[in-house]
GUTORKOL-755986 format. One record per residue (C-alpha): residue number from 1; x, y, z. Coordinates in nm, 4 decimals. Layout:
(rec NUM, (X, Y, Z));
...
***
This chain:
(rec 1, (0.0000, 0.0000, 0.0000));
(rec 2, (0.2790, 0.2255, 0.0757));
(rec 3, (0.4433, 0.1797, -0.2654));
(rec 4, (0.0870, 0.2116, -0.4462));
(rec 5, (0.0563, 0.5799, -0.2476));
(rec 6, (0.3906, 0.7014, -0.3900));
(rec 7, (0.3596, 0.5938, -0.7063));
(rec 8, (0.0398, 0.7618, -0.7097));
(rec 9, (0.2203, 1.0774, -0.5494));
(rec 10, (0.4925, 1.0723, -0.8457));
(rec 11, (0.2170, 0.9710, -1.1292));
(rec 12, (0.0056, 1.2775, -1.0282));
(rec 13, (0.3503, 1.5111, -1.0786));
(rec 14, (0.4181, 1.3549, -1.4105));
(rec 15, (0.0580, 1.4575, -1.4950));
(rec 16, (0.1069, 1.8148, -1.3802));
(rec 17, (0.4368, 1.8178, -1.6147));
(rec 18, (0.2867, 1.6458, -1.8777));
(rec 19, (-0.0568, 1.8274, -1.9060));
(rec 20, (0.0448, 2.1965, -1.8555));
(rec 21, (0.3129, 2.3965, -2.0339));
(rec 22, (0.5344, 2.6217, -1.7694));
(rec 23, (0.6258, 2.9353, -1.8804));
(rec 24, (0.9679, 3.0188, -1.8653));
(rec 25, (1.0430, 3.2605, -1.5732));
(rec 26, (1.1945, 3.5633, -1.6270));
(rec 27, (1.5778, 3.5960, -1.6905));
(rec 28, (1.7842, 3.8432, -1.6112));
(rec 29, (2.1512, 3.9118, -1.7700));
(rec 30, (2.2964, 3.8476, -1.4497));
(rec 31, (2.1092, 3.5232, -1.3741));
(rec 32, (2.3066, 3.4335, -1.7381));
(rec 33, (2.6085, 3.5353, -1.6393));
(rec 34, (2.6072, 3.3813, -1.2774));
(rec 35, (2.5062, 3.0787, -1.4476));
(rec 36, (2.7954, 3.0924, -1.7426));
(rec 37, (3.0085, 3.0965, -1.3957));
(rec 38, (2.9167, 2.8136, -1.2642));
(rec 39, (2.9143, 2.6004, -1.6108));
(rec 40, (3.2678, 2.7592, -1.6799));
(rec 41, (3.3355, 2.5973, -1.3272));
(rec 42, (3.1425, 2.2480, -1.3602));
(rec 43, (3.0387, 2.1482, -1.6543));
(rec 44, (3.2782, 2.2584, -1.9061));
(rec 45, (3.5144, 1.9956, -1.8887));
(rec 46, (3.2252, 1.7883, -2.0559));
(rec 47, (3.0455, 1.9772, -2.2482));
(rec 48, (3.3092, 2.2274, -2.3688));
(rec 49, (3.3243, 2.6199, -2.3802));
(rec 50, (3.1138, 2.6204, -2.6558));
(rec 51, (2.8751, 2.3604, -2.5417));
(rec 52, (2.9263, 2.0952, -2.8264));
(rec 53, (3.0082, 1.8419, -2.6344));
(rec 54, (3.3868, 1.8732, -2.6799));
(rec 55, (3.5353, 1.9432, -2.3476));
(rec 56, (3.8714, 1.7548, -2.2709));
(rec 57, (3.7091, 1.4808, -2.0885));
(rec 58, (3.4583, 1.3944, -2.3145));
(rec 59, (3.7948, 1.2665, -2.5399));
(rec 60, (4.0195, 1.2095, -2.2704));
(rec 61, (3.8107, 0.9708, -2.0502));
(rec 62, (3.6852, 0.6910, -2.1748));
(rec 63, (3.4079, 0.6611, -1.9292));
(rec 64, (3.2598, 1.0070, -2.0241));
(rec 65, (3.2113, 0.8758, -2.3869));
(rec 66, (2.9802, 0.6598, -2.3627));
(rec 67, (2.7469, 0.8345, -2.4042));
(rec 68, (2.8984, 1.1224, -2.4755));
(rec 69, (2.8277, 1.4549, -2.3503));
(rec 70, (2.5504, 1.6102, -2.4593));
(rec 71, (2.5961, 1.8777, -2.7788));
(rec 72, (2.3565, 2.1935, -2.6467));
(rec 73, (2.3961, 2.3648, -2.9606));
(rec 74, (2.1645, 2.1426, -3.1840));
(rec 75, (1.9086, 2.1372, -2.9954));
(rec 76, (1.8715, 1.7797, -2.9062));
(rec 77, (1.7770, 1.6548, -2.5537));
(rec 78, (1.7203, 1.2738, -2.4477));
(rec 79, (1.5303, 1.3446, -2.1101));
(rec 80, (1.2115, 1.5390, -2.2053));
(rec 81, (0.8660, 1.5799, -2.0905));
(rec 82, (0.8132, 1.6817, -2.4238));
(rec 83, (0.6982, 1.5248, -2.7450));
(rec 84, (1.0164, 1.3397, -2.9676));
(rec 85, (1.1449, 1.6447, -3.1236));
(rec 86, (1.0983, 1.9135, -2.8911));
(rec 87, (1.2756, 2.0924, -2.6928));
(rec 88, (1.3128, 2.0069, -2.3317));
(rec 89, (1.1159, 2.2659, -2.0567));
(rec 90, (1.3367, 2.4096, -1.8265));
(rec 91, (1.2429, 2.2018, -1.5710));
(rec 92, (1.3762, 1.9057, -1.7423));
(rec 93, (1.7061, 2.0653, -1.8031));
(rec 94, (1.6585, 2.1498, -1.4274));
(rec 95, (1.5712, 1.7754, -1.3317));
(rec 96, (1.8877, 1.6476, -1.5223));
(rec 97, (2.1161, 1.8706, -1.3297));
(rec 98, (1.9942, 1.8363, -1.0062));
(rec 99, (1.9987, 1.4511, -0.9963));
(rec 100, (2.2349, 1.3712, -1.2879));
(rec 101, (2.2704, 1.0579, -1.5434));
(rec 102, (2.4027, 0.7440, -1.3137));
(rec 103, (2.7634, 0.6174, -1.4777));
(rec 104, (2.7750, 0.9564, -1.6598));
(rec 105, (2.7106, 1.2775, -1.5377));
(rec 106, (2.7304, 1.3768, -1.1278));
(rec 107, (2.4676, 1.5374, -0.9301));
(rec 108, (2.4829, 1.9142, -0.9036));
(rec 109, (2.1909, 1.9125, -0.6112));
(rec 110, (2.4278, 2.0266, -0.4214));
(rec 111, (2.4431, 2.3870, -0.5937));
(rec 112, (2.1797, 2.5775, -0.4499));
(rec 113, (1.7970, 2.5517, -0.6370));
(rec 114, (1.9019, 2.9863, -0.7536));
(rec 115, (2.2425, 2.8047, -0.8774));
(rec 116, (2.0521, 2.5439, -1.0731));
(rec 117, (1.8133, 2.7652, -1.2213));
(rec 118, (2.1009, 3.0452, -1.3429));
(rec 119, (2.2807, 2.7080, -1.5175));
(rec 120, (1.9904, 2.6422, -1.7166));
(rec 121, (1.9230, 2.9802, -1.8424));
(rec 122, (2.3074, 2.9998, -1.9265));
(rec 123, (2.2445, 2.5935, -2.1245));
(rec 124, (1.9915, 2.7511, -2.3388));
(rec 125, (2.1955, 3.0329, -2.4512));
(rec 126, (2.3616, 2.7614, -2.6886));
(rec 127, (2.0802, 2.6993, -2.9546));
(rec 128, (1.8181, 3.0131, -3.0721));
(rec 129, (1.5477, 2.7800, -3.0662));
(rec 130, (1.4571, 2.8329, -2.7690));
(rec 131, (1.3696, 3.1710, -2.8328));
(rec 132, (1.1071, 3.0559, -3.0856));
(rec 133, (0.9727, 2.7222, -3.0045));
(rec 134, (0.6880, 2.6546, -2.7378));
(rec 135, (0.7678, 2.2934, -2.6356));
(rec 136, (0.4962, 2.0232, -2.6815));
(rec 137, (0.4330, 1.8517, -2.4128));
(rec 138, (0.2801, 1.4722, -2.3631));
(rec 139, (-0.0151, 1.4336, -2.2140));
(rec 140, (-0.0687, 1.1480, -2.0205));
(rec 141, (-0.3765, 1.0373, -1.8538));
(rec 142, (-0.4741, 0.7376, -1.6002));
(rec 143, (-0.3453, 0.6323, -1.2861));
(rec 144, (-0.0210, 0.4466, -1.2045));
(rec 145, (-0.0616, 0.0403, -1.1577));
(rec 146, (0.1046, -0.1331, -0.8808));
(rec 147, (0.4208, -0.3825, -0.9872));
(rec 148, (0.2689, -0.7094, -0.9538));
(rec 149, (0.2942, -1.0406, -1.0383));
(rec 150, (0.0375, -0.9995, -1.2997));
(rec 151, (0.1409, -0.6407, -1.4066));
(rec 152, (0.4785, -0.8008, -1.4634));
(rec 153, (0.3606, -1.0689, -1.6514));
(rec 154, (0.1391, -0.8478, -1.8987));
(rec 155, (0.5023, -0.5988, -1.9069));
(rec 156, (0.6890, -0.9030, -2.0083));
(rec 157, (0.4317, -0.9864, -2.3152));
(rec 158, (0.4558, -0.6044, -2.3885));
(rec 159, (0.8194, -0.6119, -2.4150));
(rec 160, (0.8012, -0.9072, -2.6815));
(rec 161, (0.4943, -0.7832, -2.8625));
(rec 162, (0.6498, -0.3914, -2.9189));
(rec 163, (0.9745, -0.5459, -2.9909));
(rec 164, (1.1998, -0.3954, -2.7745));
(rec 165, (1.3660, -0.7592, -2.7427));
(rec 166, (1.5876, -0.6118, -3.0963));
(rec 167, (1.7732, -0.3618, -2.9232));
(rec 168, (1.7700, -0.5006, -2.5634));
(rec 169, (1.7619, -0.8573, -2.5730));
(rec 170, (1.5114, -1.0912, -2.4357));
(rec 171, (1.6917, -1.0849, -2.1205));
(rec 172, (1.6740, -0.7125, -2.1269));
(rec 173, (2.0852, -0.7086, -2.1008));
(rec 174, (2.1357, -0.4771, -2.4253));
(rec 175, (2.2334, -0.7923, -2.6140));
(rec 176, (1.9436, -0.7950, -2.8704));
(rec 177, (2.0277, -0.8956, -3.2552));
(rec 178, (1.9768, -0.5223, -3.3434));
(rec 179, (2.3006, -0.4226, -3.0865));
(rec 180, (2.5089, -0.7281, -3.1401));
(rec 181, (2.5155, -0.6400, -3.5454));
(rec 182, (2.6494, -0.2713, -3.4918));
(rec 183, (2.3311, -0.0970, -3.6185));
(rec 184, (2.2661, 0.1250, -3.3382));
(rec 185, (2.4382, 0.4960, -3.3657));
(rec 186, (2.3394, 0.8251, -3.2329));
(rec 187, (2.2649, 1.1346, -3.3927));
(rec 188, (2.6134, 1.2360, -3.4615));
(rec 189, (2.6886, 0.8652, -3.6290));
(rec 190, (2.8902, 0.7429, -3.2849));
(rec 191, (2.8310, 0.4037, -3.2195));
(rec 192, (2.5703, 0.4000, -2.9133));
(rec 193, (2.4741, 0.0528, -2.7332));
(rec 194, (2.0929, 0.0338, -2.5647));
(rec 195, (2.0553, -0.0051, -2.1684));
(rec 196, (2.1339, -0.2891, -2.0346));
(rec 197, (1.7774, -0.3005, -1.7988));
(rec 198, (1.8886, -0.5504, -1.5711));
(rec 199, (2.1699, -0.3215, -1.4136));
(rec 200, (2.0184, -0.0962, -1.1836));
(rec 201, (2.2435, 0.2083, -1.1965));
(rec 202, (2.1630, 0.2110, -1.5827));
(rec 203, (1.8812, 0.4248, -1.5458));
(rec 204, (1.9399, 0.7079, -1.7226));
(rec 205, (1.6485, 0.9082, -1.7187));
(rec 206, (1.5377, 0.8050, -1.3614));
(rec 207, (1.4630, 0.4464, -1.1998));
(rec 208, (1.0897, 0.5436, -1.0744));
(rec 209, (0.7809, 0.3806, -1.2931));
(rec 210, (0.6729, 0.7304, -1.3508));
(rec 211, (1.0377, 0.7891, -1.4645));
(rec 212, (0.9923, 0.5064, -1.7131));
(rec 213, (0.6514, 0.5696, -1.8382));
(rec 214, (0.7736, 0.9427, -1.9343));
(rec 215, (1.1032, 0.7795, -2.1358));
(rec 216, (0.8414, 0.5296, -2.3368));
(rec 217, (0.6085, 0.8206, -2.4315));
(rec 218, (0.8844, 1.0495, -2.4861));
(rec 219, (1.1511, 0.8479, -2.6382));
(rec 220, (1.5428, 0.9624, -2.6019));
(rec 221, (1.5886, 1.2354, -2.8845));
(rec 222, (1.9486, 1.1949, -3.0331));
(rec 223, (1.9275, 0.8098, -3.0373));
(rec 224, (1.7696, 0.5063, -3.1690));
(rec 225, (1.5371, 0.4861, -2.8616));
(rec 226, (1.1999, 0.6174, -3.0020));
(rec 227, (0.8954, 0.7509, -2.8686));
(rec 228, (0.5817, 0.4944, -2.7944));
(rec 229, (0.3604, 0.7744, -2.7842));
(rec 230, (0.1748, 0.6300, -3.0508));
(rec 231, (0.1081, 0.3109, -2.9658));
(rec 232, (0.0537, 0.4019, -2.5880));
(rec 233, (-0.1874, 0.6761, -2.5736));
(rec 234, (-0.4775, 0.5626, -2.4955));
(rec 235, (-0.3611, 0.2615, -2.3704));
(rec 236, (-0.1749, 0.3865, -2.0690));
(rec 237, (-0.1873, 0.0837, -1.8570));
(rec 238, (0.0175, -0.1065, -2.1107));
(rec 239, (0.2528, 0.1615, -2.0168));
(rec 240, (0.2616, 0.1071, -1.6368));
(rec 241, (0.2733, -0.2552, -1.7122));
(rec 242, (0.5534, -0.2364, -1.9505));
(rec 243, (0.7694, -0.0231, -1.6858));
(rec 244, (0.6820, -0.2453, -1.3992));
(rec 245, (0.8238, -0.5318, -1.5902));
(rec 246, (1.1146, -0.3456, -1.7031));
(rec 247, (1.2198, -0.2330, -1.3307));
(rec 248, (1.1583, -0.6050, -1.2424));
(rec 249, (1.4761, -0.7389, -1.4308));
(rec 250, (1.7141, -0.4809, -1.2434));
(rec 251, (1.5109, -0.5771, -0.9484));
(rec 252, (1.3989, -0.2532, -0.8495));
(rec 253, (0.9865, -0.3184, -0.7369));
***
């Protein structure tokens, strides 16, 4: 019961994300510089001066290229509440740097919430689109499900019937026949290899089933991961299902 309450606490967030668009608050030329500061401090030995994605250590350390960092000035962002091809709100940008990508990216929680805020106003400097574009969000409706046996079960047929089994293997270990033959590359032709799901600090994009049901419908822009928004509206309790089971093979409900 405890677990059904806070999934229903985080399902009823994702709804407020996903069913309202959040203006951008206003920005000051200070809040850009103090947040140019801070990037110049922290993140641009990643994601380079010019935020391309060249800093030193994206190059230098092998365990920051895979995947590598992120190129701001195309416009392309994996974790979205947003329709594929959007832009990201600024919360999302927000979300990414306060709890970071696990095996990739650290945490910056511990710069103040003001901190966070003046990073992400400085991040969008980097591409003009966000001047212009009004991101799309997903809407999402229905409540979340509760992992169980059953949920599982219908997750697992899910898995095989939307064929996600090519890319991640009927195990779920990343080891399906699309991966193994070298298909897979990202948007800037680098070789990219899919999640292995049974490793729970894989979780890019957040190890919640809210966190999972947002990835489906939004897919991971920049990468052969696309969006089920499709398939799943309408049917959002093949969703829950689907991201109970997938949390069950790393364990995780």
């Amino acid at each position: 019961m405890k677990a059904f309450w806070k999934n229903l606490t985080m399902a009823f967030g994702l709804v407020l994300v996903l069913t309202s668009i959040v203006g951008a608050s206003e920005v000051t030329e200070h809040d850009i510089q103090q947040g140019k500061s801070i990037y110049e401090r922290s993140c641009l030995i990643c994601h380079g001066e010019s935020g391309k994605g060249d800093g030193p250590a994206a190059f230098y350390n092998a365990a920051f290229s895979a995947p590598r960092a992120r190129d701001f000035t195309v416009g392309n962002f994996k974790f979205r509440s947003t329709v594929s091809g959007s832009l990201p709100l600024d919360e999302d940008i927000f979300r990414t740097i306060t709890n970071g990508i696990p095996g990739t990216m650290p945490s910056f929680s511990g710069l103040s919430s003001e901190q966070r805020w003046q990073v992400v106003a400085y991040i969008k400097t980097f591409y003009g689109g966000f001047q212009e574009e009004i991101p799309e969000v997903i809407k999402l409706a229905g409540l979340p499900i509760l992992s169980a046996a059953e949920s599982v079960r219908r997750g697992k047929i899910l898995f095989q019937d939307m064929d996600c089994h090519s890319c991640h293997g009927r195990q779920g270990r990343g080891d399906g026949k699309v991966a193994l033959a070298g298909e897979l590359h990202d948007s800037r032709d680098l070789p990219i290899s899919p999640n292995d799901l049974t490793n729970p600090t894989g979780w890019k994009n957040g190890a919640t089933a809210s966190d999972v049901v947002r990835t489906l419908f939004t897919g991971l822009d920049g990468t052969p991961m696309p969006s089920y928004e499709s398939q799943l509206i309408g049917h959002e309790d093949d969703a829950w299902h689907l991201a109970n089971y997938l949390l069950s093979l790393s364990g995780q409900n």
